[in-house]
VMD Tcl script that builds the backbone (N, CA, C; Angstrom):
set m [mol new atoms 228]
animate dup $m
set s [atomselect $m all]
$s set {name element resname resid chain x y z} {
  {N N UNK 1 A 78.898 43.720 97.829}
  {CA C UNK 1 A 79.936 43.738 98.839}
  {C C UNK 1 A 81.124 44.574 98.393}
  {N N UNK 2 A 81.748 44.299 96.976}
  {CA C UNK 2 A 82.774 45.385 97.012}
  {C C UNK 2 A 82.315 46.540 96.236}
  {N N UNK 3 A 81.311 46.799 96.071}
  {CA C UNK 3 A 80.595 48.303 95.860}
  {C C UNK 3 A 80.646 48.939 96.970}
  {N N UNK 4 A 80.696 48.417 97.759}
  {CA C UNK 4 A 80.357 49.295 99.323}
  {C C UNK 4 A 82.112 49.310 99.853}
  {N N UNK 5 A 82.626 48.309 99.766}
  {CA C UNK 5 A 84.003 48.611 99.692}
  {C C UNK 5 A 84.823 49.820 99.299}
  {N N UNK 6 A 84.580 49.659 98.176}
  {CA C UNK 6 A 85.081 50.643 97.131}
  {C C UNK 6 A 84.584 51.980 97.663}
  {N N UNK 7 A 83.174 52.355 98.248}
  {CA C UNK 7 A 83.144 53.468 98.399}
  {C C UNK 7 A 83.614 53.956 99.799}
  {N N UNK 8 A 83.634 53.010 100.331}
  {CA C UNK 8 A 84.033 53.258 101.856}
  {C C UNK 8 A 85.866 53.870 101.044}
  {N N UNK 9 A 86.398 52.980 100.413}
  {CA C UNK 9 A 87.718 53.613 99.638}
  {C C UNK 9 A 87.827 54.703 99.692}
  {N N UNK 10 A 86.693 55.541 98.836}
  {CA C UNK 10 A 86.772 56.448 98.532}
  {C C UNK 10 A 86.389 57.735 99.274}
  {N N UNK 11 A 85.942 57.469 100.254}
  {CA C UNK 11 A 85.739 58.052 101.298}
  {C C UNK 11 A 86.786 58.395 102.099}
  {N N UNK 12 A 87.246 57.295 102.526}
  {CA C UNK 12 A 88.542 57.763 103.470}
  {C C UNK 12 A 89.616 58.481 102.818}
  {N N UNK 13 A 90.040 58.093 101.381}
  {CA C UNK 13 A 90.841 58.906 100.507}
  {C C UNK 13 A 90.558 60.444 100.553}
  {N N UNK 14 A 89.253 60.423 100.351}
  {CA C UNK 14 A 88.691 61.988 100.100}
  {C C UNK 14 A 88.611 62.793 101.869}
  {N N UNK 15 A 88.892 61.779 102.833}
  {CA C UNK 15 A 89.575 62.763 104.317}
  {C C UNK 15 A 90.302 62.642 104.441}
  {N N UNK 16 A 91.375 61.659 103.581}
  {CA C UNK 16 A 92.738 62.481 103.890}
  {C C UNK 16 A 92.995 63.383 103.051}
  {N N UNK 17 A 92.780 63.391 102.144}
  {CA C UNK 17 A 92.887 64.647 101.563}
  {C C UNK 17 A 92.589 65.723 102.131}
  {N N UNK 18 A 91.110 66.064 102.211}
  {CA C UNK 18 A 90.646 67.204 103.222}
  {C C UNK 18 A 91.509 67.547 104.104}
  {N N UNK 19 A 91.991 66.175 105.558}
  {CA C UNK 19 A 92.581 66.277 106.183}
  {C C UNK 19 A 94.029 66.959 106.239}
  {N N UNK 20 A 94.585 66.710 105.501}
  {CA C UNK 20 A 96.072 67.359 104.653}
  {C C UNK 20 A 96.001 68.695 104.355}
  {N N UNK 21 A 94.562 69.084 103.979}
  {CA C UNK 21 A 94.712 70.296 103.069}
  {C C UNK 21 A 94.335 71.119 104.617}
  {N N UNK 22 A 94.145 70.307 105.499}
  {CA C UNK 22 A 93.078 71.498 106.596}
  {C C UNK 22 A 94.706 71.563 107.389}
  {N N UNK 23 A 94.984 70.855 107.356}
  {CA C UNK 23 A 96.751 70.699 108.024}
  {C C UNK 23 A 97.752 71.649 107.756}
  {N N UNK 24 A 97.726 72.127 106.215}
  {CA C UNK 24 A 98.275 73.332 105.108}
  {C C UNK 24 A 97.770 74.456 105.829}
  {N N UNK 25 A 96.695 74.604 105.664}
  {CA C UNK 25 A 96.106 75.827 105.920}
  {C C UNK 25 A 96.371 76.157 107.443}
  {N N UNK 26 A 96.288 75.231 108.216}
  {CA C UNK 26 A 96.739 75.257 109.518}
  {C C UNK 26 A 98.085 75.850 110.195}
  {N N UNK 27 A 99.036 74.805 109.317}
  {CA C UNK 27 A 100.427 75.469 109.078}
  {C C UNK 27 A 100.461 77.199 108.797}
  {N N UNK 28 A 100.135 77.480 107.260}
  {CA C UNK 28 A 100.333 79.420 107.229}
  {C C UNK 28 A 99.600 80.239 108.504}
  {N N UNK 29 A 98.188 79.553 109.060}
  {CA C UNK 29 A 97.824 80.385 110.036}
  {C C UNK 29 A 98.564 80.207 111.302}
  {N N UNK 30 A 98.997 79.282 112.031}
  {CA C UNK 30 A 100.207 79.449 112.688}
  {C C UNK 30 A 101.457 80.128 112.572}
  {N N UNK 31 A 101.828 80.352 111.111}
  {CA C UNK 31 A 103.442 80.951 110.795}
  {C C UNK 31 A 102.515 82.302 110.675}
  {N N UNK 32 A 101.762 82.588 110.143}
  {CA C UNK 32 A 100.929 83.890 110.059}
  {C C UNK 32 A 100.688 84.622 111.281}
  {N N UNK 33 A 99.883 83.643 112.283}
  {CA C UNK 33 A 99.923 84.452 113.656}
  {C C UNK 33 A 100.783 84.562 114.901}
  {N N UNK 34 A 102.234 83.713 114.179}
  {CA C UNK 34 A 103.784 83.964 114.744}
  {C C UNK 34 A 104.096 84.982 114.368}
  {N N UNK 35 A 104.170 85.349 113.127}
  {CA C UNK 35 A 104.820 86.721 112.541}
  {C C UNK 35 A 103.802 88.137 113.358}
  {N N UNK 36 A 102.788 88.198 113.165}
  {CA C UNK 36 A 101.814 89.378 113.827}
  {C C UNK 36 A 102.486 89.342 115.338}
  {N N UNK 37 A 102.565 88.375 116.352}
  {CA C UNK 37 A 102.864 87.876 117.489}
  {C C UNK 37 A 104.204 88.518 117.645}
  {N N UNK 38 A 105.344 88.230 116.861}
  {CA C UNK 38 A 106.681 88.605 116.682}
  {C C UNK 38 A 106.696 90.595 116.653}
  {N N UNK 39 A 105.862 90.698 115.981}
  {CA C UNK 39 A 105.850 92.216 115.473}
  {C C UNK 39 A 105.163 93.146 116.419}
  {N N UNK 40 A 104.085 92.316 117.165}
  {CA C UNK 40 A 103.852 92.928 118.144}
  {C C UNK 40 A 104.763 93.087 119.811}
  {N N UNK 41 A 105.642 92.316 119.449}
  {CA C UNK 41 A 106.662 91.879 120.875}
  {C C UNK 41 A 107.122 93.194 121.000}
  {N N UNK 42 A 107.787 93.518 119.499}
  {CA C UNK 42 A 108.411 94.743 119.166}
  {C C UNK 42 A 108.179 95.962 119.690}
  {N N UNK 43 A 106.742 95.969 119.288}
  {CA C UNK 43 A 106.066 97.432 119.023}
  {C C UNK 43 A 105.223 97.341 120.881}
  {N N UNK 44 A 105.466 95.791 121.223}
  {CA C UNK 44 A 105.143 96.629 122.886}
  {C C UNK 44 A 106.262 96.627 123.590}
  {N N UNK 45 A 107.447 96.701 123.148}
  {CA C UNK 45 A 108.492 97.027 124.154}
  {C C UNK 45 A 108.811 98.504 123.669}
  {N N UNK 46 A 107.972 99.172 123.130}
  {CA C UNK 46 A 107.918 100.965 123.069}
  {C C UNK 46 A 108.213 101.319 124.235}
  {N N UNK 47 A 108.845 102.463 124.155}
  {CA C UNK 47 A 109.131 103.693 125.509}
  {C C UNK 47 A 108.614 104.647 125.250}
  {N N UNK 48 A 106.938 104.883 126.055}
  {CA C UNK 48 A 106.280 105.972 125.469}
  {C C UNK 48 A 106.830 107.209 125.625}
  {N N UNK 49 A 107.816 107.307 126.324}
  {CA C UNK 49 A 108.743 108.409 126.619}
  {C C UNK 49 A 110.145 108.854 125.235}
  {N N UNK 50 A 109.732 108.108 125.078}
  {CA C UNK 50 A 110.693 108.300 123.703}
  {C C UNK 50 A 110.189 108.550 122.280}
  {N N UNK 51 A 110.299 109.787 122.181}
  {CA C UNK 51 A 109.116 109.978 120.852}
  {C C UNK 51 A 110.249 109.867 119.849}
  {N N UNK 52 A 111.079 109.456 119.236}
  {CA C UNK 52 A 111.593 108.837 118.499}
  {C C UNK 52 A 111.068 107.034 118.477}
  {N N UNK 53 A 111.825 106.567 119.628}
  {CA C UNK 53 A 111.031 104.984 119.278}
  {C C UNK 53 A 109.793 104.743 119.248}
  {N N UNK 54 A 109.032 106.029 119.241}
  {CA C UNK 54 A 107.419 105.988 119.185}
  {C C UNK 54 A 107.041 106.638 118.086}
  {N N UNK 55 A 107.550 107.009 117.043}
  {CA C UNK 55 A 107.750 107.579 115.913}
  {C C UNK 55 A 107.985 106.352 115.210}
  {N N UNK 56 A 108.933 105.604 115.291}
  {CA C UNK 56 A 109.272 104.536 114.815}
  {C C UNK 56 A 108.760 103.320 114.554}
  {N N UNK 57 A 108.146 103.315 115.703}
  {CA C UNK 57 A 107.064 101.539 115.563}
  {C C UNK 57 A 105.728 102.850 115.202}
  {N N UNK 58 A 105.262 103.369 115.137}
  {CA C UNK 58 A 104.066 103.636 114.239}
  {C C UNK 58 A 104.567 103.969 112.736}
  {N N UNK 59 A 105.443 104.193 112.515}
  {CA C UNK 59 A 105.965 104.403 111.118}
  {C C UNK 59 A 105.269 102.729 110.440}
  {N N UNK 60 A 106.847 102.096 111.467}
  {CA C UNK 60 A 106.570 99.945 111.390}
  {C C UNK 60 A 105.038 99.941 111.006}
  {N N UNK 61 A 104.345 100.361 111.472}
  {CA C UNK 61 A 102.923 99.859 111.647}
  {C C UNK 61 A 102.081 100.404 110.608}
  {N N UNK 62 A 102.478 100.941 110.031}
  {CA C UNK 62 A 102.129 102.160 108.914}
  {C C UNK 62 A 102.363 101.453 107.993}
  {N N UNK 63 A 103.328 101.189 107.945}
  {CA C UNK 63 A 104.065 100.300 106.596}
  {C C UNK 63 A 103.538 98.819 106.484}
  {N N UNK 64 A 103.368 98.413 107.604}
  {CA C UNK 64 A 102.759 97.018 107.536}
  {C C UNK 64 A 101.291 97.105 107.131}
  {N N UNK 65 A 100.707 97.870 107.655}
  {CA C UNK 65 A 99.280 98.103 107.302}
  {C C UNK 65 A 99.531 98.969 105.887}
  {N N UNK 66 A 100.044 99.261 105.503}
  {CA C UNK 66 A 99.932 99.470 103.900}
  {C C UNK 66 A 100.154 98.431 102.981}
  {N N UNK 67 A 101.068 97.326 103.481}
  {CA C UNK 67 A 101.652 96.754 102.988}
  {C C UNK 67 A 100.347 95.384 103.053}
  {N N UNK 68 A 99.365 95.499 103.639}
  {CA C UNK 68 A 98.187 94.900 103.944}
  {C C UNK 68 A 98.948 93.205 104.718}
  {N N UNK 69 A 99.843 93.622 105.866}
  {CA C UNK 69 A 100.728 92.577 106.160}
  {C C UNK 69 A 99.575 92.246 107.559}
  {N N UNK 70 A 98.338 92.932 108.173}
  {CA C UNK 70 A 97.676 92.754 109.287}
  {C C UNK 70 A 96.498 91.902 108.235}
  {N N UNK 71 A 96.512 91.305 106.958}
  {CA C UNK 71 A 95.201 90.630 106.629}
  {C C UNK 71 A 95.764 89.373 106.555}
  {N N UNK 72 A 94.753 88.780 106.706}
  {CA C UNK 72 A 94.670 86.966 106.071}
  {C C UNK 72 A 94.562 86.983 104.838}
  {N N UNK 73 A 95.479 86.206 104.085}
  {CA C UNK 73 A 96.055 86.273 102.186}
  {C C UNK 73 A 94.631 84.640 102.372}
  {N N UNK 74 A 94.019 84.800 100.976}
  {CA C UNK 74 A 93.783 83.408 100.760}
  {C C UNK 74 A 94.444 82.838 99.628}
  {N N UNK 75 A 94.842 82.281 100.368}
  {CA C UNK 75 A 96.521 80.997 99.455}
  {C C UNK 75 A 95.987 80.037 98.253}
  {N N UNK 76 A 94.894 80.486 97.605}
  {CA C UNK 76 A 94.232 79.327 96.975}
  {C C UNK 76 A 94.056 80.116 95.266}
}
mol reanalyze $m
mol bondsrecalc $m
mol representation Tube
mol addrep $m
């Protein structure tokens, strides 16, 4: 009886854990696909008529993609 207890224990311990950690990861991919979201607000309020501000957000975009700021980091 408390063998089976105990593991049932240990079970639920070991999903919250999981649970927590899937919660983490959840969190950066939300703040992650706010920031892309944010950067793109930017770069579509371009005036294709304006080859300066169209010079400009591809520069932005240049730099971010060098900066490898369009990948998923693994945080681990």
């Amino acid at each position: 009886m408390w063998t089976w207890a105990e593991e049932w224990k240990e079970k639920l311990n070991q999903a919250l854990v999981d649970w927590n950690k899937l919660r983490e990861e959840e969190t950066v991919l939300l703040s992650w696909l706010s920031s892309k979201e944010q950067t793109m607000d930017v770069i579509g309020q371009t005036d294709i008529t304006d080859d300066e501000q169209v010079k400009m957000h591809l520069n932005l975009l240049e730099v971010l993609y060098d900066n490898n700021y369009f990948s998923v980091r693994n945080e681990k």
